[in-house]
C-alpha positions in Angstrom: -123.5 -91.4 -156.8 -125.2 -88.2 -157.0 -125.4 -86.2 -160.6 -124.8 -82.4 -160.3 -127.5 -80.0 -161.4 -128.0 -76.6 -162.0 -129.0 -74.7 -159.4 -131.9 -71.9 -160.2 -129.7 -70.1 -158.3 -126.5 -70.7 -159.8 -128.0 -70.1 -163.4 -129.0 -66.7 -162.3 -125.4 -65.7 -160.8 -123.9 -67.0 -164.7 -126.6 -64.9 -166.0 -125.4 -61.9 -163.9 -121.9 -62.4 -164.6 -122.8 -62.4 -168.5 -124.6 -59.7 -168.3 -122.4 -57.6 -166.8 -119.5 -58.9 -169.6 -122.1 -56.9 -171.8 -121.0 -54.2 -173.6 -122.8 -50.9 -171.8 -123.0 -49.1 -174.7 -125.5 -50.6 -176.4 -128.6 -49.0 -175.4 -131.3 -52.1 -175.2 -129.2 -53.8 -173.1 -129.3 -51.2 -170.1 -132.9 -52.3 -169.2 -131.8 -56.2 -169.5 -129.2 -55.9 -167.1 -131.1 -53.8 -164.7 -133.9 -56.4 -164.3 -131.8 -59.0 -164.0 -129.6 -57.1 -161.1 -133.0 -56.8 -159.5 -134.0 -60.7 -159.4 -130.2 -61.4 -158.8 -130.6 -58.9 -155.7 -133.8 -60.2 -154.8 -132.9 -64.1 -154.4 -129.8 -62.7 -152.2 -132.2 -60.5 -149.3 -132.0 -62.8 -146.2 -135.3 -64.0 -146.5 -135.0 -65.3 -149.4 -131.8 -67.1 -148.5 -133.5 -69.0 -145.5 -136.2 -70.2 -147.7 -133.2 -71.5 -150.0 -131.7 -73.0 -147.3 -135.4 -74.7 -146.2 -135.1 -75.9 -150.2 -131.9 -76.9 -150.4 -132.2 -78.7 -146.9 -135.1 -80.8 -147.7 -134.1 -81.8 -151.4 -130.8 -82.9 -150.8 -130.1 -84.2 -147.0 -131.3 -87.9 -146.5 -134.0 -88.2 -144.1 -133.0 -84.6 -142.5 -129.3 -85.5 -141.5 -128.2 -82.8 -139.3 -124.7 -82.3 -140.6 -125.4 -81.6 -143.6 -128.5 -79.3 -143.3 -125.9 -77.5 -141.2 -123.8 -77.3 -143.6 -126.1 -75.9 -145.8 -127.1 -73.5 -143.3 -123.6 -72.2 -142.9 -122.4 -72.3 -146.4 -124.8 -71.7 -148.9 -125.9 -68.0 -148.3 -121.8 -66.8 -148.5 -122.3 -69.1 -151.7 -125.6 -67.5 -153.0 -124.1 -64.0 -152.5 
């Protein structure tokens, strides 16, 4: 059985999603949130996404099992975004 782990990825979208909880008056956080919308934007652009999927691909389907690097292919940049 496989153990679940956080995702660089997935860390990044909790982050984004904390951030934008944030309270937007507060002045130091404006340039916080602004980076971190950048890096979030960044890992989304579509070539960053097929190098995710090259990742994802290799690290978790055994011995390059076709369905599931299809899968991967079709459902993790919908995911990432």
């Amino acid at each position: 059985m496989k153990s679940k782990k956080s995702t660089p990825i997935s860390i990044l979208i909790l982050i984004k999603i904390f951030l934008l909880q944030v309270n937007a008056d507060l002045p130091y956080c404006e340039p916080c949130k602004e980076g971190f919308t950048k890096l979030a934007d960044f890992f989304v652009e579509e070539e960053n996404l097929d190098r995710q999927v090259q990742v994802l691909s290799a690290f978790i389907c055994n011995d390059g099992d076709e369905a599931c690097v299809t899968d991967i292919k079709t459902w993790w940049p919908g995911m990432a975004r």
